[in-house]
N, C-alpha and C positions, 0 to 999 in steps of 0.2 A: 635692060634685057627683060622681055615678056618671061615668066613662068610659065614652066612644062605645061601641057595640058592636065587634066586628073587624071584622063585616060592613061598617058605616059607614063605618071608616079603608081596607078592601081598597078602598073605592067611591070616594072621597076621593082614594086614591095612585094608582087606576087615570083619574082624571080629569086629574088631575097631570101623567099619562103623555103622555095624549092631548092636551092642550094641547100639551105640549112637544114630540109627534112633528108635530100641524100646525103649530107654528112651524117647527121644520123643513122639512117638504115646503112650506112658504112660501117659506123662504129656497131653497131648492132650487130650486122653480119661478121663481124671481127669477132666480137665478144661470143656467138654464136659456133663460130669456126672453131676457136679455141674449147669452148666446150664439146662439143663433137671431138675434136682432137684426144680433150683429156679426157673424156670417159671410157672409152674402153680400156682404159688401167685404173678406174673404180668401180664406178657403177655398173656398168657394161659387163665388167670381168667380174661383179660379185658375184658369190656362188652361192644356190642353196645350203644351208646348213645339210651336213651330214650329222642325220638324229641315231644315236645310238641310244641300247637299253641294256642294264648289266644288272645282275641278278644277283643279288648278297644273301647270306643264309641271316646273318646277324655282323654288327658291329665287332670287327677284328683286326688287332695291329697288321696284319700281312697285307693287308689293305691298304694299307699307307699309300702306296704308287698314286690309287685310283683316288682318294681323298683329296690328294698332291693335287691331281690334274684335272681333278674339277675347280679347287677352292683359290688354286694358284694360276688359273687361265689358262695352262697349258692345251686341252683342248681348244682352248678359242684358238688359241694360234693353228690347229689345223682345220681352224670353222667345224668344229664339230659341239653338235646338243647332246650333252648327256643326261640321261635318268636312269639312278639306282631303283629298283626295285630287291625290296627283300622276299626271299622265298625260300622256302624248305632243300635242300642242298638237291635231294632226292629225287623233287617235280621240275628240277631244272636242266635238265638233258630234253627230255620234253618239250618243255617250254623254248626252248631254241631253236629244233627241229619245226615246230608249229607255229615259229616264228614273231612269238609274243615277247621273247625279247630275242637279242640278238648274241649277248653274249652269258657266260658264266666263268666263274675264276677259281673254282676245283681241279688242278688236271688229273688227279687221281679219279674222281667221279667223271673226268671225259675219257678218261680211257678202260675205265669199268663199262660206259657206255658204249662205248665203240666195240667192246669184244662184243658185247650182246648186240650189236648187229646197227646200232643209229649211226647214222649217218654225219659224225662230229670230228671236227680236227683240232689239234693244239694249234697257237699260234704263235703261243709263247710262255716259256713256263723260266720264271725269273730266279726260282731258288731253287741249289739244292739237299737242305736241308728242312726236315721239322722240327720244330722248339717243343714239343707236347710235353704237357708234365701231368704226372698223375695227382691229383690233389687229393688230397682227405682231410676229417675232422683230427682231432685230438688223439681217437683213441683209437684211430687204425695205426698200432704197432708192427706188425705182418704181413704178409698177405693174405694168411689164411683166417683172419680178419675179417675180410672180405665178404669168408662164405654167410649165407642168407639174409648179406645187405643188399642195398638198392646204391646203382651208381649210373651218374646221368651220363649221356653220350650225345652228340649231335646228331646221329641217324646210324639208322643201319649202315651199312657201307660207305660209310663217310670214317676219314683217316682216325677221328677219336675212336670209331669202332674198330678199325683194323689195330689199331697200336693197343685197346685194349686186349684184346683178343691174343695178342704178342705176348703181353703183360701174362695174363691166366696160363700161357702153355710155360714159357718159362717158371712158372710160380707152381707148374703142376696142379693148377686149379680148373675141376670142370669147369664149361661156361654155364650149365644149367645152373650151378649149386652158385650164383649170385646171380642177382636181378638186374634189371636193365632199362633203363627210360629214356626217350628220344626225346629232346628237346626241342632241335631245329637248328641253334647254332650255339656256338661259343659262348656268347653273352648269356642266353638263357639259361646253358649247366653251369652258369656260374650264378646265377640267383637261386636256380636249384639246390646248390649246395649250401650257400648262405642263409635260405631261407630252412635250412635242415628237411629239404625234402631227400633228400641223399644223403650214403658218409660219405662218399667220393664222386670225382670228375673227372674231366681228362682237358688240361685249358691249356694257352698259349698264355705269354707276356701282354699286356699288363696284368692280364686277371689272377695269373696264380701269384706273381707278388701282393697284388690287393688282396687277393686269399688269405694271404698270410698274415699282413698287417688285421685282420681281422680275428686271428687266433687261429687258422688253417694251417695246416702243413706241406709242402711237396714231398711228397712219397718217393717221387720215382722219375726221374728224366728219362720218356720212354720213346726219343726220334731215334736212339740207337738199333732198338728193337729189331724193326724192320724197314725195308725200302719201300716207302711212299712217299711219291711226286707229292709236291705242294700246291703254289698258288702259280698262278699264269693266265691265260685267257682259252676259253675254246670257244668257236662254232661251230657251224652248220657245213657244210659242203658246199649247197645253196647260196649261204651267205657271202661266201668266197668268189662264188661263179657271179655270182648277182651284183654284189657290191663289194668287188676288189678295193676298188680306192678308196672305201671308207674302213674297208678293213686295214688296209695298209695305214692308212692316217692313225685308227685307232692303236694301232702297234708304235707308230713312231712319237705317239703323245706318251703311252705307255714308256717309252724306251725313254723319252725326256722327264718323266716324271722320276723314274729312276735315279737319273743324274740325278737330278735337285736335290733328291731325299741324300744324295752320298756329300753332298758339298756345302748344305744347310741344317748342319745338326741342332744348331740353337731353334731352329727355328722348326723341323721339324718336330724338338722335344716337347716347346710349346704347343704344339697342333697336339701332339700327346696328351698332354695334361690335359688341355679343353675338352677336346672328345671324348676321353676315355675317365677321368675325374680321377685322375691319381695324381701323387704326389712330384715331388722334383726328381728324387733319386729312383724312385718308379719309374718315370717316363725316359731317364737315362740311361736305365738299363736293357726298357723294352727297346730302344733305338739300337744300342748296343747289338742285344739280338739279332733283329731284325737285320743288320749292316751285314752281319757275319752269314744269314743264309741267303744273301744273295750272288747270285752269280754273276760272271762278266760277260755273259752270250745271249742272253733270254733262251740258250736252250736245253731241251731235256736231257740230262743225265740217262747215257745208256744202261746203265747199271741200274740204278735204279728204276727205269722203265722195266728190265727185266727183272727185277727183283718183285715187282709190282705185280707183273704178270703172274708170275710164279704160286704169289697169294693167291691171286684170282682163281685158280688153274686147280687149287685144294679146294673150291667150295662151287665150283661149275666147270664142266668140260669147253677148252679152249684147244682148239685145232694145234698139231706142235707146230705149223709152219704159219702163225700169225704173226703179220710184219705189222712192228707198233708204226713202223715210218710211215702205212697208211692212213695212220690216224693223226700224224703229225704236218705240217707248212710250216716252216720255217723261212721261206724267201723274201716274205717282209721284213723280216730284220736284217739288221748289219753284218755288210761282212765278216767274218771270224777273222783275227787278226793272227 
């Protein structure tokens, strides 16, 4: 038998070819398809990060939530960028409005700001109580002790200011006849004191236990005093109309960071210790604390909204038909059970 021609076998291996290049672009188009397929449930549907900015006066146990949900990923699970900035309690109604950050965690300083007229709402206000203690050195015996020393506070209108202020009228003491320094936050009137720039302060858990471990006293447990809102979250109006979903996200990271801190105490009390440099039995009792003023709703205590008021209301004229619920959103949280 003569063999093919060349021409026949080039015809042959160039068919060969071809076959084997469309199996290929088969497979190819396959592997293709399925790509296309699976990415719009990754790639496709990934979402820009939602960048939040949250505004801290200084380093303070009631803060825990927001610690929680940066350090423990809880935001990531709603894709949201956080950055804390710290700033003076006072310049941060402001700064929200002007939209340098987006939130703050005073609700007492968002609803002082809201009578005076900015444009701010709660969104969430997780406890209701305050831990304030009044600290002093050694040899505040009294209160009238007190008269023509110097005692640090975190700011004008900020809740160590009101709850001292609580303090002086039941103690029958002018406010002129002692002195008064604004720190910025908690952490700072608590160097204040230690460093004897002060005899007294007004601190939260850890620091007034540290106080004491240092030779300090608490004076006086002064959240009884009077009714001021705590810690929670407020914005803008703006920020609500503008960027609902990422307000909502930030609330439901907030509401999960919560959880964690009620069902992770060991590990919580750890985060303690590291942050704050206190001891075992310190950081047990500020969690302690801490458990007991939280609420089961994120919301604000009527009572003490109006009790709030009420303060407000003796140190600048406040209309008698002002509805705090304008100053309040509550519909990102969970239903009330």
């Amino acid at each position: 038998m003569k063999p093919p021609p060349q021409d026949d076998i080039a015809a042959q291996s160039r068919g060969k070819r071809n076959v084997e290049a469309d199996k290929r672009r088969s497979i190819l188009g396959s592997i293709l398809v399925s790509v296309v397929l699976f990415v719009p449930q990754t790639a496709f549907s990934a979402e820009t990060p939602y960048k939040i900015r949250i505004g801290f006066p200084s380093l303070a146990f009631s803060y825990m939530p927001f610690y929680i949900a940066q350090e423990k990923g809880i935001y990531k699970k709603y894709n949201i960028e956080s950055e804390y900035i710290q700033m003076g309690t006072t310049i941060q109604p402001q700064a929200v409005v002007a939209g340098n950050i987006n939130y703050f965690t005073s609700v007492s300083t968002g609803i002082s700001a809201a009578v005076a007229g900015l444009p701010l709402v709660i969104v969430i206000s997780f406890c209701d109580g305050s831990p304030w203690v009044l600290v002093t050195n050694k040899d505040i015996n009294k209160p009238q002790d007190l008269i023509g020393k110097t005692v640090a506070l975190s700011g004008v209108r900020t809740s160590p200011y009101y709850f001292f202020q609580a303090f002086l009228k039941k103690s029958e003491i002018n406010e002129k006849e002692v002195s008064t320094i604004n720190t910025g936050g908690t952490a700072d009137s608590f160097r204040a004191l230690t460093s004897n720039r002060v005899v007294a302060t007004v601190l939260t858990p850890p620091f007034d236990d540290k106080a004491v471990s240092l030779g300090y006293k608490k004076f006086m447990q002064l959240g009884d005093l009077a009714d001021i809102p705590y810690v929670g979250l407020v914005t803008s109006q703006n920020e609500i109309k503008s960027n609902r979903e990422s307000v909502r996200r930030t609330v439901a990271a907030v509401i999960d960071s919560l959880a964690w801190l009620r069902v992770n105490r060991a590990e919580s009390v750890k985060m303690i210790v590291d942050k704050f440099k206190v001891n075992q039995t310190e950081a047990e009792n500020t969690y302690a604390t801490l458990i007991k003023l939280l609420n089961k709703d994120g919301r604000l205590n009527p009572k003490v909204a109006r009790g709030y008021i009420d303060i407000l209301r003796q140190e600048r004229p406040i209309p008698a038909d002002f509805d705090i619920q304008k100053a309040v959103d509550f519909s990102m949280l969970p239903p009330t059970r």
